[in-house]
C-alpha positions in Angstrom: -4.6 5.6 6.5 -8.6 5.2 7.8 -11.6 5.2 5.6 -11.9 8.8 6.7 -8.8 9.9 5.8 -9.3 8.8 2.5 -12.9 10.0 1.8 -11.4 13.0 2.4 -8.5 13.3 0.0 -10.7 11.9 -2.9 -13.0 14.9 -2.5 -10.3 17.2 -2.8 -8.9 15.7 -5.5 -12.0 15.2 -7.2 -14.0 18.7 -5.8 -17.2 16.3 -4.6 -18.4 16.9 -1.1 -17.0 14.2 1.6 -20.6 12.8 2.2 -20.8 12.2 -1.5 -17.3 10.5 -1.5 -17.8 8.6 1.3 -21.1 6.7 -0.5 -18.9 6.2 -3.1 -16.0 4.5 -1.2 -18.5 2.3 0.9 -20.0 1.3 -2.2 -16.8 0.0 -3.7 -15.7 -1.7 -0.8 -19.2 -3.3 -0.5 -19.1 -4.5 -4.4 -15.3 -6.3 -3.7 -16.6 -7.8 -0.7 -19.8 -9.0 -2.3 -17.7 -9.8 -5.3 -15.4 -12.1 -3.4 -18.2 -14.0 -1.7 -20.8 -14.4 -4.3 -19.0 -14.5 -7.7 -18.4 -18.5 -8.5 -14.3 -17.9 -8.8 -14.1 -15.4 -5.8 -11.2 -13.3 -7.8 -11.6 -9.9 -8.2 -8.5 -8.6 -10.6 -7.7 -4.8 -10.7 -5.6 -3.7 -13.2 -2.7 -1.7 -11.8 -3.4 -2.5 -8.5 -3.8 -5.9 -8.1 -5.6 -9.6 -7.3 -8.1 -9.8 -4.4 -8.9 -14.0 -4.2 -10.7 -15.9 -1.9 -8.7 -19.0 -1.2 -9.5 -22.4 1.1 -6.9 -23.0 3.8 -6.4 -26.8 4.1 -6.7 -28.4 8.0 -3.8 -28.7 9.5 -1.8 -29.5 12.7 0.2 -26.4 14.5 1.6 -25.6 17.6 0.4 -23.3 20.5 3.4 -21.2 21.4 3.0 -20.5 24.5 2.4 -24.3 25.2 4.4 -26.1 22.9 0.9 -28.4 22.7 -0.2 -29.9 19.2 -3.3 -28.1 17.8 -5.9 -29.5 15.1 -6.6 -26.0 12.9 -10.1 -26.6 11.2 -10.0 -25.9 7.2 -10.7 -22.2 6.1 -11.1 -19.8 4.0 -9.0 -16.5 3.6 -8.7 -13.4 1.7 -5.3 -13.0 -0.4 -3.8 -10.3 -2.1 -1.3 -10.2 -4.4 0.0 -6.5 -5.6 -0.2 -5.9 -8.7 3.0 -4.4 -11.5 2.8 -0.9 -10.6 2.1 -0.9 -6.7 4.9 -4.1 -6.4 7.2 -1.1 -8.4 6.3 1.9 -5.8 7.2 -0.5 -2.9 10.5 -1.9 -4.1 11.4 2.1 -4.5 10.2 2.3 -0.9 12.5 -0.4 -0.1 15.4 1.3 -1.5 14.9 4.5 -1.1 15.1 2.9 3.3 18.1 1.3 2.4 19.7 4.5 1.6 18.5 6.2 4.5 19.7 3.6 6.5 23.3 3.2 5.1 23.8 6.8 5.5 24.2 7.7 2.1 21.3 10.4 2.9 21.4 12.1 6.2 19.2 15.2 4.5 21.9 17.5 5.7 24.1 19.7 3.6 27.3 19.2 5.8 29.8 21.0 3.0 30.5 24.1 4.5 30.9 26.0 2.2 27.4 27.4 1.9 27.7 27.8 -2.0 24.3 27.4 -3.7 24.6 23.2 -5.1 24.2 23.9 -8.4 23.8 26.3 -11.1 20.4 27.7 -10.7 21.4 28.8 -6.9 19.3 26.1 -5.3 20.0 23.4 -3.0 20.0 20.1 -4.8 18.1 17.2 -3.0 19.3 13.8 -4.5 16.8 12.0 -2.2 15.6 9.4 -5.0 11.6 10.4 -5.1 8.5 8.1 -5.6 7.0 8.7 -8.5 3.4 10.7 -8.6 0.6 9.0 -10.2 -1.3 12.0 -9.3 -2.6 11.2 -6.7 -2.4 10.2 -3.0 -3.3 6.5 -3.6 
């Protein structure tokens, strides 16, 4: 998903105009990123969502893969992330919810033949385990 794409489903979620949105997106970015590089821990922690922390990468000695040579890799700094509770749950439900696909125990086709409604109501049942809605695309 781009910036754009999601300028654009925050203002029809939140009926402001895409211009307005947008300012508000860039703004938010700009305060994590400012955040991250001025504040003396360089942690930002959002609840729900999770840790943004700037970290220092010790020097080290690697190896060029094409080469095979021995490389010197200067000290640096990065950006971690680490998920936070509910966005760690959403992705192991993900995760499952592909293994089931991929064992088969879901092909999405109703293959019974007998085309009798699946349950009471008359409807088709779909027992496709679903994510669940925070209400809202993010």
């Amino acid at each position: 998903m781009t910036k754009k794409e999601i300028v654009k489903t925050i203002s029809e979620e939140c009926g402001l105009t895409q211009l307005k949105t947008k300012e508000v997106v860039q703004k938010t970015f700009e305060a994590i990123i400012d955040t991250l590089v001025g504040d003396s821990r360089h942690r930002i922690e959002l609840r729900n969502f999770g840790v943004f922390e700037v970290k220092k990468r010790a020097a080290r000695k690697a190896r060029n893969p094409r080469t095979g040579e021995r490389v010197e890799v200067a000290e640096k700094y990065v950006v971690t992330f680490k998920p936070g509770k509910e966005m760690e749950e959403k992705v192991l439900l993900l995760e499952k919810m592909g293994a089931i696909l991929s064992e088969g125990h879901f092909d999405g086709i109703d293959d019974d033949d007998d085309d009798l409604p699946d349950n009471e109501s008359g409807q088709s049942v779909n027992n496709t385990p679903q994510l669940p809605n925070s209400g809202s695309a993010f």
